[in-house]
C-alpha positions as CSV (number, residue, x, y, z in Angstrom):
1,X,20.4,1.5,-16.0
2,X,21.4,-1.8,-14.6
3,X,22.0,-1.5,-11.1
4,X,24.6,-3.9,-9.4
5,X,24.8,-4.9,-5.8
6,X,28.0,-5.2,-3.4
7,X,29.5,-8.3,-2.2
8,X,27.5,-7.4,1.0
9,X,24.3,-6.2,-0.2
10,X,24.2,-9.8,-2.2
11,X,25.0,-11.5,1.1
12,X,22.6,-9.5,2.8
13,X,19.5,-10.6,-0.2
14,X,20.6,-14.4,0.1
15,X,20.1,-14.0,4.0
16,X,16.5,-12.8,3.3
17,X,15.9,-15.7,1.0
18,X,16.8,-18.0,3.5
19,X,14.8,-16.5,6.0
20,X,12.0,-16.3,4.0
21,X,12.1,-19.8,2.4
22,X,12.7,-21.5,5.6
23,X,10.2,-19.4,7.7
24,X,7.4,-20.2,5.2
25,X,8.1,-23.4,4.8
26,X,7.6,-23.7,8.9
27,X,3.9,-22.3,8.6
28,X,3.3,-24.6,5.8
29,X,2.4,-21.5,3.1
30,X,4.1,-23.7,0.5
31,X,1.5,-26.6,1.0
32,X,-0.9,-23.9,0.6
33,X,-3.5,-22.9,-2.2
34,X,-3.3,-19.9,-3.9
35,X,-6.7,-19.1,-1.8
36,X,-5.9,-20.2,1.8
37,X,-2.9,-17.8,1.3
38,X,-5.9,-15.3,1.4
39,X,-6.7,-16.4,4.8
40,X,-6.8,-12.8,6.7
41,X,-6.1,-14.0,10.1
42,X,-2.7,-16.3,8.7
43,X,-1.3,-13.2,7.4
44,X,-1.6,-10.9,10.7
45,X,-0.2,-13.8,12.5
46,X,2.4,-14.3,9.8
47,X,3.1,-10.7,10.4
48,X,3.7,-10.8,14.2
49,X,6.0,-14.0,13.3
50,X,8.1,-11.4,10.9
51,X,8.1,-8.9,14.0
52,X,9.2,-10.9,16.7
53,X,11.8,-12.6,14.2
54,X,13.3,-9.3,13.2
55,X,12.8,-8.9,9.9
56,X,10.7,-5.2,10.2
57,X,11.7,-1.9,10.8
58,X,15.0,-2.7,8.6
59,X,15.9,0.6,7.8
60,X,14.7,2.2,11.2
61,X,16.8,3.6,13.7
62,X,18.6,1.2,16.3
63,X,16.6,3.4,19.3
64,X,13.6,2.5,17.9
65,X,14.1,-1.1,17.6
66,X,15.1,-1.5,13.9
67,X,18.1,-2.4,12.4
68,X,19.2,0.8,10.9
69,X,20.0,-0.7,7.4
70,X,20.4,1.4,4.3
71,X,17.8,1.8,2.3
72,X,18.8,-0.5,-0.8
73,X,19.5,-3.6,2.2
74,X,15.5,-2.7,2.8
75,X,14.6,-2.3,-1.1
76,X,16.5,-5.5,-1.7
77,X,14.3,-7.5,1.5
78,X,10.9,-6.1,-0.5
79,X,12.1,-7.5,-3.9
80,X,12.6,-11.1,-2.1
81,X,9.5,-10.7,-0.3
82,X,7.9,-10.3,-3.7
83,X,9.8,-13.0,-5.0
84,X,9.2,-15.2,-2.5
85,X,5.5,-14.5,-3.0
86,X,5.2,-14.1,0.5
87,X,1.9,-13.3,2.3
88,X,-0.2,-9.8,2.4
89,X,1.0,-7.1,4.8
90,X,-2.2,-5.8,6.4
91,X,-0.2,-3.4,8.5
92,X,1.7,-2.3,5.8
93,X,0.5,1.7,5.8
94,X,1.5,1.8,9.5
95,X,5.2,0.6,8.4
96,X,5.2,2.7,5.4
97,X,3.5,5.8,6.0
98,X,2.5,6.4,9.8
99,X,6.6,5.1,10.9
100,X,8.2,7.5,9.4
101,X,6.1,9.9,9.7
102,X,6.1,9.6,13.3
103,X,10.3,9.4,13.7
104,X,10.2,12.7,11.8
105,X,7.1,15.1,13.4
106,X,6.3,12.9,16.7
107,X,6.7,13.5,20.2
108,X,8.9,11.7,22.0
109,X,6.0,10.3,24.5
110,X,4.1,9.6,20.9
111,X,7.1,7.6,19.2
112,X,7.5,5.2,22.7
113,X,3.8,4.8,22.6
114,X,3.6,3.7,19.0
115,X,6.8,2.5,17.1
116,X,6.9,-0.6,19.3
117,X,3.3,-1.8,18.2
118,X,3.7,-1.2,14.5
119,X,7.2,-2.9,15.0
120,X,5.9,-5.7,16.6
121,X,3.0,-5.9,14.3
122,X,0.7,-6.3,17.5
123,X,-1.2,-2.7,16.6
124,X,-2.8,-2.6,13.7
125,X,-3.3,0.4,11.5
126,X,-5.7,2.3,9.0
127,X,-5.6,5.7,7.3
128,X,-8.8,8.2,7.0
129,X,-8.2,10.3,4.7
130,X,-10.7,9.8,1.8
131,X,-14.3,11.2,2.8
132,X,-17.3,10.7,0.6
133,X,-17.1,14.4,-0.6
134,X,-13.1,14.7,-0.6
135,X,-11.4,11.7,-2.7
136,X,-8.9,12.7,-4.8
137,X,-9.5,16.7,-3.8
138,X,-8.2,15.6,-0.2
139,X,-8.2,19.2,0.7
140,X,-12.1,19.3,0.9
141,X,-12.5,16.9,3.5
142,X,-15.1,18.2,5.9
143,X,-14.6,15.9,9.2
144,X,-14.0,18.2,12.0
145,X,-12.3,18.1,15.2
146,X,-13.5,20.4,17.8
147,X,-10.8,21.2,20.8
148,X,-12.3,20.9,24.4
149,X,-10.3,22.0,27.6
150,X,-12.5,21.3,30.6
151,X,-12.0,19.6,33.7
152,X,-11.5,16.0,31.7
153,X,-8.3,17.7,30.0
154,X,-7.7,18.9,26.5
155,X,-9.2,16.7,23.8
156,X,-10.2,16.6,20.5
157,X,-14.4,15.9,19.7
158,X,-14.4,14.6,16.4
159,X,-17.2,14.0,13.7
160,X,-17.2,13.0,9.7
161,X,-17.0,10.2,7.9
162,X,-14.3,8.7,6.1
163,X,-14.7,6.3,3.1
164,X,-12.2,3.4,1.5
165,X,-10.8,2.9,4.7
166,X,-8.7,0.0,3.9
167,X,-8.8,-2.3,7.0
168,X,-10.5,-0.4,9.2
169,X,-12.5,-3.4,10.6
170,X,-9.4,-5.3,11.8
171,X,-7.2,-2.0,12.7
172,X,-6.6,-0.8,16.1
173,X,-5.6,2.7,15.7
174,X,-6.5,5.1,12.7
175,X,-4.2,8.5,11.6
176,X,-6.9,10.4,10.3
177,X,-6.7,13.8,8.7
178,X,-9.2,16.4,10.3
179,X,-10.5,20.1,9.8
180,X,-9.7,21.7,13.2
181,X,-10.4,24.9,12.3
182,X,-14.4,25.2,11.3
183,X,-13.6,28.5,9.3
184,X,-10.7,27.7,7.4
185,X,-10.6,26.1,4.0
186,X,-8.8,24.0,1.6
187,X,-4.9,23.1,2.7
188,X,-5.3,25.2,5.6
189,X,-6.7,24.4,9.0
190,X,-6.0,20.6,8.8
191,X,-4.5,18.5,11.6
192,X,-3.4,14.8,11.8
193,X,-4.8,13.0,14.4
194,X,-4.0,9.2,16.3
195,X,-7.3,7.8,16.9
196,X,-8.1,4.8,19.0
197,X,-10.3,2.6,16.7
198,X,-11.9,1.0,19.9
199,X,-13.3,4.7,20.8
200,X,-17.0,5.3,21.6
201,X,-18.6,6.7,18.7
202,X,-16.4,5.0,16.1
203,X,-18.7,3.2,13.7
204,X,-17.3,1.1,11.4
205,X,-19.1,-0.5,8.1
206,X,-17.6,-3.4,6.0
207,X,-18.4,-2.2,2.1
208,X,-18.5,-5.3,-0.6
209,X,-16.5,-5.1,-3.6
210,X,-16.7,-6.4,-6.8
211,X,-14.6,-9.3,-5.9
212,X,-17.5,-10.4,-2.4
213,X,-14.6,-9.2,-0.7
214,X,-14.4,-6.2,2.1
215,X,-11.7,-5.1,2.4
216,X,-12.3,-1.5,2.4
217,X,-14.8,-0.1,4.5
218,X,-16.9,3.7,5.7
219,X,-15.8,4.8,9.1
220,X,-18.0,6.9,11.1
221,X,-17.0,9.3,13.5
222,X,-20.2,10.3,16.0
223,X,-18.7,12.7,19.1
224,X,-15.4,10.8,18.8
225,X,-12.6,12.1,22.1
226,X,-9.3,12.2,20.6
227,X,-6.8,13.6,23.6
228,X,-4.5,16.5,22.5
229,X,-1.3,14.8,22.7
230,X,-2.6,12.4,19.9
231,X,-2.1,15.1,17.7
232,X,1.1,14.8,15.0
233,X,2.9,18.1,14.8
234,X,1.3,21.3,15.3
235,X,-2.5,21.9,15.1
236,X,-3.2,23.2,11.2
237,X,-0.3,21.2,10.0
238,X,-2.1,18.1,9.1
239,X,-1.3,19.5,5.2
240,X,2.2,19.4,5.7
241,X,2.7,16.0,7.3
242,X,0.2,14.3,4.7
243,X,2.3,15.4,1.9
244,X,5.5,14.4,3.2
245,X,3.9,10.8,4.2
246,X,2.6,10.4,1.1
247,X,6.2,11.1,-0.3
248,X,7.2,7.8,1.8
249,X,4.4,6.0,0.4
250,X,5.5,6.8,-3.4
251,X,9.1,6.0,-2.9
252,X,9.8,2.4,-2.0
253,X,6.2,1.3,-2.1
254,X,6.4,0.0,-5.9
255,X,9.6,-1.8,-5.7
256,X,7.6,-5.0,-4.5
257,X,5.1,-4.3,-7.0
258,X,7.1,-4.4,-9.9
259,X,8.7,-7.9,-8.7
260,X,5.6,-9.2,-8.5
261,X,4.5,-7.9,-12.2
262,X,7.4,-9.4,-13.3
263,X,6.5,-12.8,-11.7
264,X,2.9,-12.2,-13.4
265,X,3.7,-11.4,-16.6
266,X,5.5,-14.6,-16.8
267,X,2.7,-17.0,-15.3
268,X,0.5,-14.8,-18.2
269,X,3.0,-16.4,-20.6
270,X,2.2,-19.9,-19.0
271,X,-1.6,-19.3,-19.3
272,X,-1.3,-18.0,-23.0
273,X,1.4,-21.5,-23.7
274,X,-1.7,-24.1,-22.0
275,X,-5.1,-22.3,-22.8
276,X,-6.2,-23.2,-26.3
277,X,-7.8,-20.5,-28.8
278,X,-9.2,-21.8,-31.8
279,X,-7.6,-25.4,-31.4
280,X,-4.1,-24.1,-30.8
281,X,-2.5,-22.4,-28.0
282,X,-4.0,-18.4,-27.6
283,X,0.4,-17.7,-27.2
284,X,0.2,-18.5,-31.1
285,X,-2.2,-15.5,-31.6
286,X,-0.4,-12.6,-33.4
287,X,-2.6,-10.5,-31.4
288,X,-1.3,-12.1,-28.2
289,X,2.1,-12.1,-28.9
290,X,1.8,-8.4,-29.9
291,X,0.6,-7.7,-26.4
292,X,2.8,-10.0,-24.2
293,X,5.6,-8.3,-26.1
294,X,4.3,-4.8,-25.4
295,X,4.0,-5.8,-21.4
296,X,7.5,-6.8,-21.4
297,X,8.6,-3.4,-22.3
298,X,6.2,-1.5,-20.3
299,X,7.2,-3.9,-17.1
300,X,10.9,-3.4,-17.9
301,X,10.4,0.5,-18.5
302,X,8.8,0.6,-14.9
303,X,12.0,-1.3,-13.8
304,X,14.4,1.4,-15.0
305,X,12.6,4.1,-13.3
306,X,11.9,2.3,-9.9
307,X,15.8,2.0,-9.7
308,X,16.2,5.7,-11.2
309,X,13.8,6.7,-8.2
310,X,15.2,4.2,-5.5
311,X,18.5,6.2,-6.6
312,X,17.4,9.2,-5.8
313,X,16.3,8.5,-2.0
314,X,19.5,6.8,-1.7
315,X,21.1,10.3,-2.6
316,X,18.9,11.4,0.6
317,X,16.7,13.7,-1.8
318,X,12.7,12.9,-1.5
319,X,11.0,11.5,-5.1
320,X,9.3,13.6,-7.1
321,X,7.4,13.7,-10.2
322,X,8.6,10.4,-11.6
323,X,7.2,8.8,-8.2
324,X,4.2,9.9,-9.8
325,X,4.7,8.5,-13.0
326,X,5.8,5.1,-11.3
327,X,2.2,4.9,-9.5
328,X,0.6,5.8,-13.0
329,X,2.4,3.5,-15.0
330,X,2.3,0.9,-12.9
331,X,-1.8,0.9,-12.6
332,X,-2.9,1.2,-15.9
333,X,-0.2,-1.4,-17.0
334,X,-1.3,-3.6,-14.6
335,X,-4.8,-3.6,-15.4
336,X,-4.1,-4.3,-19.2
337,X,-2.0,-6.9,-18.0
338,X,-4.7,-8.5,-16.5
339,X,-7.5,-7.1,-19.4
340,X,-5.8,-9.8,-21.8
341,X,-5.5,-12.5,-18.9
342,X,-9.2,-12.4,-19.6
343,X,-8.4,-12.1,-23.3
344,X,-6.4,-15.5,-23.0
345,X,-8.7,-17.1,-21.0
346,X,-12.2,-16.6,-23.3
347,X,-14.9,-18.0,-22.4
348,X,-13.4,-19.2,-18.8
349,X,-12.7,-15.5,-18.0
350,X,-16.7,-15.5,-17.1
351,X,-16.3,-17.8,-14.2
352,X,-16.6,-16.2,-10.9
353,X,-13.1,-16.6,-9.1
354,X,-14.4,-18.2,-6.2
355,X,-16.1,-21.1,-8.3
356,X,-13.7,-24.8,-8.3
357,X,-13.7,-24.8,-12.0
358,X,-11.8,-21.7,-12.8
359,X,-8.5,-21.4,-13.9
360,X,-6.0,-21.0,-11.5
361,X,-7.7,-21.4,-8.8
362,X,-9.7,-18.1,-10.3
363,X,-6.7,-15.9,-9.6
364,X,-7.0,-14.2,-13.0
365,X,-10.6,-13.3,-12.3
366,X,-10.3,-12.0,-8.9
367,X,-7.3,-10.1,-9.8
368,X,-8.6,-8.4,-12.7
369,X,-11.4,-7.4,-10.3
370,X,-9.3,-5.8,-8.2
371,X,-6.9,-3.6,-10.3
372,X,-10.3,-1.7,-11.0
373,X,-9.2,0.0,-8.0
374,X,-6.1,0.8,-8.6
375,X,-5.9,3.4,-10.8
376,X,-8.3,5.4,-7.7
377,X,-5.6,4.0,-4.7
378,X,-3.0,6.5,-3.9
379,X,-4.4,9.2,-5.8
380,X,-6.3,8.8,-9.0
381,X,-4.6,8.5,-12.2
382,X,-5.7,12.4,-13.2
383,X,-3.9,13.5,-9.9
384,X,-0.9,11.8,-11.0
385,X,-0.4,13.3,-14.6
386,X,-1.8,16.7,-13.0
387,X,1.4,16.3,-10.5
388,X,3.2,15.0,-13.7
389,X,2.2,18.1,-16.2
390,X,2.8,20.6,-13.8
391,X,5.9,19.4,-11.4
392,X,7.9,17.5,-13.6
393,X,7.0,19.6,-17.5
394,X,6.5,22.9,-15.3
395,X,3.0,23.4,-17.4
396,X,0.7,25.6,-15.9
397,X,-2.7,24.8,-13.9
């Protein structure tokens, strides 16, 4: 499948690239190194930039400030933006997940509140879901929201923790999923909760990664007051509404991602052409080649199936198992993808990314350190063939 574009879908992708080149250009990212374009406080303000310039909320509707674009004008903006190499979206689960989540089960008093700041990019979000005890088996999470009506008003009193919360320490809101009702269990009983990050008892703890970075972080919760109205939907829906924003956030999310494997895979040609092996260059390996030619078919198998699953949404049905297989494919692919970066590399590959000497600017090493984690993002890669098995190949539990 080899999908082709109209006249003004291709107009509408050369606009983007415009944009794109131009805007960066202005902030100087293209006189940037591949680590300043790290910087976390250059991509939020890079961020606002794209908000005030119009370039979010493409495919949202016109009353709530977007663009109302088709979906494919929005898929085709992600692959440029990929192309482009553009900076890291921080607010990226607020536009991806919480958005649409909100135009579908929110209040109007909730969608005024909040659409504008995620828009704008001025509000920042995080997501607590995942709880020490409750990873992939989201279902057991024990935080608990207690409902108070007293003279202050009708609130929520809540108390957990949450773990992996990506961004927490730089987010200003948090949808967090809750057990309102202490004597239910499992799917049932769950509510989805806004949460206002600057709230007394919110706690929130930087953890260090592998890579010296922190970007994810434990969230605690002592007493927190969370007002009624901050709730999304009914109360014991939470289940509901986390499934269908987790259907948002396997749909469109891995377009990007693939553009930017593509763009990897051939820099990990470059590397394998200039790194020498044995006093020739490691592309000259048969064991090399074998594998570079293996990641070009797995890369263009995840294209086929991105489109076959962008096709589907455009039919106005949600994904569904091959959105999982999308999410598993793409992880562990990545991750060998980056395995024989270290390959190619030898004995450089043992340099700490952040040291002057390494390769790259030590890209390869701090990306390879990364994709540890993402075969445990967005549901571990057992969930994913369990959804796989028995959704798409009807096996039983």
């Amino acid at each position: 499948m080899n999908p082709s574009f109209s006249a003004a879908e291709e107009a509408f992708r050369q606009e983007a690239r415009i944009w794109l080149i131009e805007s960066l250009r202005s902030v100087g990212y293209d006189a940037m190194s591949w680590r300043e374009r790290l910087d976390t406080d250059f991509c939020m303000r890079w961020e606002r930039h794209m908000g005030a310039s119009g370039w979010t909320g493409l495919s949202w509707p016109k009353e709530y400030g977007g663009r109302a674009l088709p979906l494919v004008q929005q898929v085709i903006f992600q692959e440029e933006y990929a192309r482009a190499e553009a900076p890291i979206l921080w607010n990226s689960m607020a536009h991806g997940i919480l958005a649409p989540t909100l135009m579908y089960y929110g209040t109007e008093s909730q969608k005024k509140r909040f659409l504008p700041g995620i828009l704008s990019n001025e509000e920042r979000w995080c997501q607590g879901y995942s709880e020490p005890g409750a990873g992939s088996d989201l279902a057991a999470l024990a935080t608990r929201a207690e409902r108070i009506s007293d003279a202050r008003g009708d609130r929520y009193v809540v108390t957990g923790q949450k773990v992996w919360t990506s961004v927490a320490q730089f987010a200003h809101w948090c949808f967090i999923l809750v057990r309102s009702d202490p004597k239910s269990s499992r799917h049932k009983g769950i509510s989805f909760l806004l949460l206002d990050m600057k709230s007394r008892g919110v706690t929130v703890r930087p953890l260090r990664q592998m890579t010296g970075e922190s970007e994810f972080n434990e969230v605690f919760f002592d007493g927190v007051e969370v007002p009624v109205e901050n709730r999304v939907g009914e109360e014991g829906q939470g289940w509901e509404i986390a499934m269908t924003a987790a259907n948002h956030e396997r749909g469109t999310f891995f377009v990007p991602m693939l553009v930017s494997m593509q763009s990897e895979l051939r820099d990990l040609v470059k590397l394998a052409r200039t790194t020498p092996s044995d006093g020739r260059p490691a592309i000259e390996d048969p064991l090399i080649q074998d594998k570079l030619a293996q990641l070009y078919m797995d890369v263009s198998v995840m294209r086929l199936n991105s489109y076959r699953t962008l096709e589907t949404l455009m039919q106005g049905r949600p994904p569904g198992p091959e959105a999982s297989f999308t999410k598993l494919f793409w992880s562990e692919v990545r991750q060998r993808m980056l395995e024989l970066a270290m390959d190619i590399l030898g004995p450089q590959a043992m340099l700490a990314w952040t040291d002057p000497q390494a390769a790259a600017g030590g890209r390869w090493q701090r990306e390879h350190l990364w994709s540890r984690a993402i075969t445990i993002l967005a549901a571990t890669s057992e969930i994913h063939r369990n959804i796989i098995a028995e959704r798409g190949l009807g096996m039983p539990r």
